[in-house]
C-alpha positions in Angstrom: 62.2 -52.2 15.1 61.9 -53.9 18.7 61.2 -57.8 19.2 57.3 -56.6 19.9 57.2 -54.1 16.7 58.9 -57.2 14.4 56.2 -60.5 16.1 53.3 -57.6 15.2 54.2 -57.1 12.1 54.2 -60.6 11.2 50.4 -60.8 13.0 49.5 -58.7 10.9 50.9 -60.2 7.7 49.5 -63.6 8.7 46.3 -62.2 9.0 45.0 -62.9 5.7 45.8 -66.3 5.5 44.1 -66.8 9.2 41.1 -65.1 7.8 40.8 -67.7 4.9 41.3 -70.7 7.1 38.1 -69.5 9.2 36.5 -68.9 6.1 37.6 -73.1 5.3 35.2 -74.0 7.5 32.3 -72.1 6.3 30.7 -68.9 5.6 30.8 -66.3 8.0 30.9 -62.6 8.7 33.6 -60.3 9.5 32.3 -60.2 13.4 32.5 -64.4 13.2 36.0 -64.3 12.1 37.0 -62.5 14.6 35.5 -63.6 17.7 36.7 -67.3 16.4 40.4 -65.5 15.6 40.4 -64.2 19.5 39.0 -67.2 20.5 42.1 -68.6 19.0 44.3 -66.3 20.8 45.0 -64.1 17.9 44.1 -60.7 18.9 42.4 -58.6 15.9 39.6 -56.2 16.0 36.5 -56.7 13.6 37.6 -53.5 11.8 40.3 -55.2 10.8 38.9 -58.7 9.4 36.6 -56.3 7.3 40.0 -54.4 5.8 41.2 -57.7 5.8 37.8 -59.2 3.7 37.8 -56.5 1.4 41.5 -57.6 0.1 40.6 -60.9 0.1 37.5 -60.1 -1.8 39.7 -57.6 -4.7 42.0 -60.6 -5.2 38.8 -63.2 -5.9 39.9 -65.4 -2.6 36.3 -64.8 -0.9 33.2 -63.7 -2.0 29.9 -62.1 0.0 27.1 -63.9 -0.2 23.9 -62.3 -1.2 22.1 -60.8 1.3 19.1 -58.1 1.0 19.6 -54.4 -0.1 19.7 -53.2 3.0 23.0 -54.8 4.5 25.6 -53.3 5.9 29.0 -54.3 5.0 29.1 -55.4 9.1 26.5 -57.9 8.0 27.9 -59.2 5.0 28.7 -63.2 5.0 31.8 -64.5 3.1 33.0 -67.5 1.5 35.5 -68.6 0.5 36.2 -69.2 -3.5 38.0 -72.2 -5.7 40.9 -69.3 -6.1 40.6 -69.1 -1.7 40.9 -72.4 -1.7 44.1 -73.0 -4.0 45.8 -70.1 -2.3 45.4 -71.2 1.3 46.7 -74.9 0.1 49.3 -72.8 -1.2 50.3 -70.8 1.9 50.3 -74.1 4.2 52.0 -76.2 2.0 55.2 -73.0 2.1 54.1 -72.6 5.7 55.3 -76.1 6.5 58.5 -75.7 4.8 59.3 -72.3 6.7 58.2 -73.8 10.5 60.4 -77.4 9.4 63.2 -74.7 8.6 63.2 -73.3 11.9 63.4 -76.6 13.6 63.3 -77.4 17.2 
């Protein structure tokens, strides 16, 4: 695998996390997330944050929000859970040890 194959695969493995920090900060939809995300500078398409949703929402790290029979999953609004919340404290606190191992 190339230097641009290995940076997308970790993108893409990052991804979840990213989803639960936006999620931190309140409830929003799939289509949120990811204007926020690109607004970042990560590049991910909405189809995506709702594959990515859906995992999060198997494991019990978010949750939809109720919403009225005749929602789409596009309109669905997320939140994130105690379980989210734990697990994202989680990540950063191993995320902090990796980016201090790479050093300057």
């Amino acid at each position: 695998m190339n230097a641009a194959g290995k940076l997308a695969a970790i993108r893409r493995h990052l991804s979840e996390p990213l989803v639960l920090a936006r999620l931190e900060r309140g409830e929003k939809t799939a289509a949120e997330i990811g204007d926020e995300l690109r607004a970042a500078g990560v590049y991910v398409r909405d189809e995506n944050v709702l594959v990515y949703l859906a995992r999060l929402r198997r494991s019990g790290l978010a949750a939809p929000q109720e919403l009225p029979a005749s929602s789409t999953a596009t309109d669905l609004v997320y939140a994130l859970t105690a379980d989210g919340r734990a697990h994202l404290a989680a990540f950063r606190e191993h995320w902090d040890t990796l980016t201090h191992a790479l050093g300057p």
